[in-house]
C-alpha positions as CSV (number, residue, x, y, z in Angstrom):
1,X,-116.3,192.9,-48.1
2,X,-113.2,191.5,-47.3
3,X,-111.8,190.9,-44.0
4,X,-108.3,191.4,-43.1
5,X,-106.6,189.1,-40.6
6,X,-104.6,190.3,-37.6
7,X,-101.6,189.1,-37.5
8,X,-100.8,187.9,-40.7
9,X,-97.1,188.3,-40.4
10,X,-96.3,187.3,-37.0
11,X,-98.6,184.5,-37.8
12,X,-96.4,183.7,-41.1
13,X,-92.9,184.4,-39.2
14,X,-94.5,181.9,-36.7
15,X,-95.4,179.3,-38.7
16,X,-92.2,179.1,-40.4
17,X,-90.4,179.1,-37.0
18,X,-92.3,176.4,-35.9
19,X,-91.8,174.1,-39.3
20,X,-87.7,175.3,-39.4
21,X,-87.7,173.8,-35.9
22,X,-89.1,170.3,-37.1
23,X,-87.1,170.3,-40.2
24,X,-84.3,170.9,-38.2
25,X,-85.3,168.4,-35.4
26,X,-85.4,165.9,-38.2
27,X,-82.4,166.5,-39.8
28,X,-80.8,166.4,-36.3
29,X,-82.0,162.9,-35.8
30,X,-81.5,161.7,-38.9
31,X,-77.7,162.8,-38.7
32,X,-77.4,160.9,-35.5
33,X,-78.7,158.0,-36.5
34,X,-76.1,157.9,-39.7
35,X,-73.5,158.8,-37.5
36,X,-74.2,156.1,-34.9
37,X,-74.7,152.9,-38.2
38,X,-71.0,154.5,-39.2
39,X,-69.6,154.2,-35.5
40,X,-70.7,150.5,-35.7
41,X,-69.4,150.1,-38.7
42,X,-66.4,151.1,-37.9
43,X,-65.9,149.3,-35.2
44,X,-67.0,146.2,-36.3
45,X,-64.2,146.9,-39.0
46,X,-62.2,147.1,-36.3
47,X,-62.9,144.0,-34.2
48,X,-62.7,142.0,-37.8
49,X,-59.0,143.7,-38.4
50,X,-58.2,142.9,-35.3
51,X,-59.1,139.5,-35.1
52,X,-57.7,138.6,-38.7
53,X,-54.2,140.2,-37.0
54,X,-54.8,137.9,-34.0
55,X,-55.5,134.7,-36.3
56,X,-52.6,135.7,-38.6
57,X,-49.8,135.9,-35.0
58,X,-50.8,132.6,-34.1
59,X,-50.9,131.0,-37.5
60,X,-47.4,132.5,-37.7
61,X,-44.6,129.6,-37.2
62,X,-41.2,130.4,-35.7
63,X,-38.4,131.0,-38.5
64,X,-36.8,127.7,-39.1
65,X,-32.8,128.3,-37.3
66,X,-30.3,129.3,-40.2
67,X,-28.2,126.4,-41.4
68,X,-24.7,125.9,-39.6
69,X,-21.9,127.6,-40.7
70,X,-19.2,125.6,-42.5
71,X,-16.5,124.3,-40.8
72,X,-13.0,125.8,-40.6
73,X,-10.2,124.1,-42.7
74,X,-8.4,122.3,-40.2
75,X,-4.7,123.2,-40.1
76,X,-3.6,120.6,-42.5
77,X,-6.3,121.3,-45.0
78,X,-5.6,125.8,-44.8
79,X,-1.9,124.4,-44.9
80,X,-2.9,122.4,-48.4
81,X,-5.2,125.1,-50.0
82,X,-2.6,127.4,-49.2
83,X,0.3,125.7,-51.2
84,X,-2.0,124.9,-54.2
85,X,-2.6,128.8,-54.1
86,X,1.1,129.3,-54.4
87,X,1.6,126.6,-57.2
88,X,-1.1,128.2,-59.1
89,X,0.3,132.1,-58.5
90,X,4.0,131.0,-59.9
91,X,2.1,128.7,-62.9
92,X,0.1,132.1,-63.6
93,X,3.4,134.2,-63.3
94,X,5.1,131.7,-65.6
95,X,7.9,130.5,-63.1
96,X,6.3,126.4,-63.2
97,X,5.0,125.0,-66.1
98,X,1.9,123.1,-66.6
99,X,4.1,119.9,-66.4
100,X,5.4,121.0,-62.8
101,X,2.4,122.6,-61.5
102,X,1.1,118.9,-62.1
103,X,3.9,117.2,-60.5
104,X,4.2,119.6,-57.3
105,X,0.2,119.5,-57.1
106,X,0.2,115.6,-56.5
107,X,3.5,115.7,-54.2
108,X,0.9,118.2,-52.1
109,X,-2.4,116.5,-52.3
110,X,-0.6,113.1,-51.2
111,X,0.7,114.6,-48.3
């Protein structure tokens, strides 16, 4: 004859409680553990970002000053560039010819 157990169900619900308990336990741990290696990985990332930043601020030399502006003609030399303007404005317009444009350039570059 065959026996029946008591229980059988509660005794099956009960076992399977028990082993979703460990798997979930596990799981649990397992996760926290991954999730701890990331953190440290991260911040390692971190530090090593930071410190490459660092590095690369004090590698860094100051910008070299920008060259000085040129001088200012002098009064005599805007006076100068201004007449050779005019010459060459009437030579363009056709009032002096090349011949005087010549002559009245030299009278104004010997001063």
């Amino acid at each position: 004859m065959m026996r029946r157990r008591r229980g059988g169900v509660v005794r099956t619900v009960g076992r399977t409680a028990v082993i979703a308990g460990t798997a979930s336990a596990v799981a649990g741990g397992v996760n926290r553990r991954q999730e701890g290696k990331a953190q440290a990985a991260q911040q390692k990332d971190a530090a090593a970002q930071q410190a490459a930043y660092d590095q690369g601020v004090a590698d860094a030399q100051p910008a070299p000053p920008p060259p000085p502006a040129p001088a200012a003609p002098t009064g005599a030399e805007a006076d100068t560039i201004g007449q050779l303007t005019k010459l060459g404005e009437l030579r363009a317009q056709g009032i002096l010819t090349d011949a005087e444009f010549e002559a009245q350039k030299a009278k104004v570059l010997a001063g």
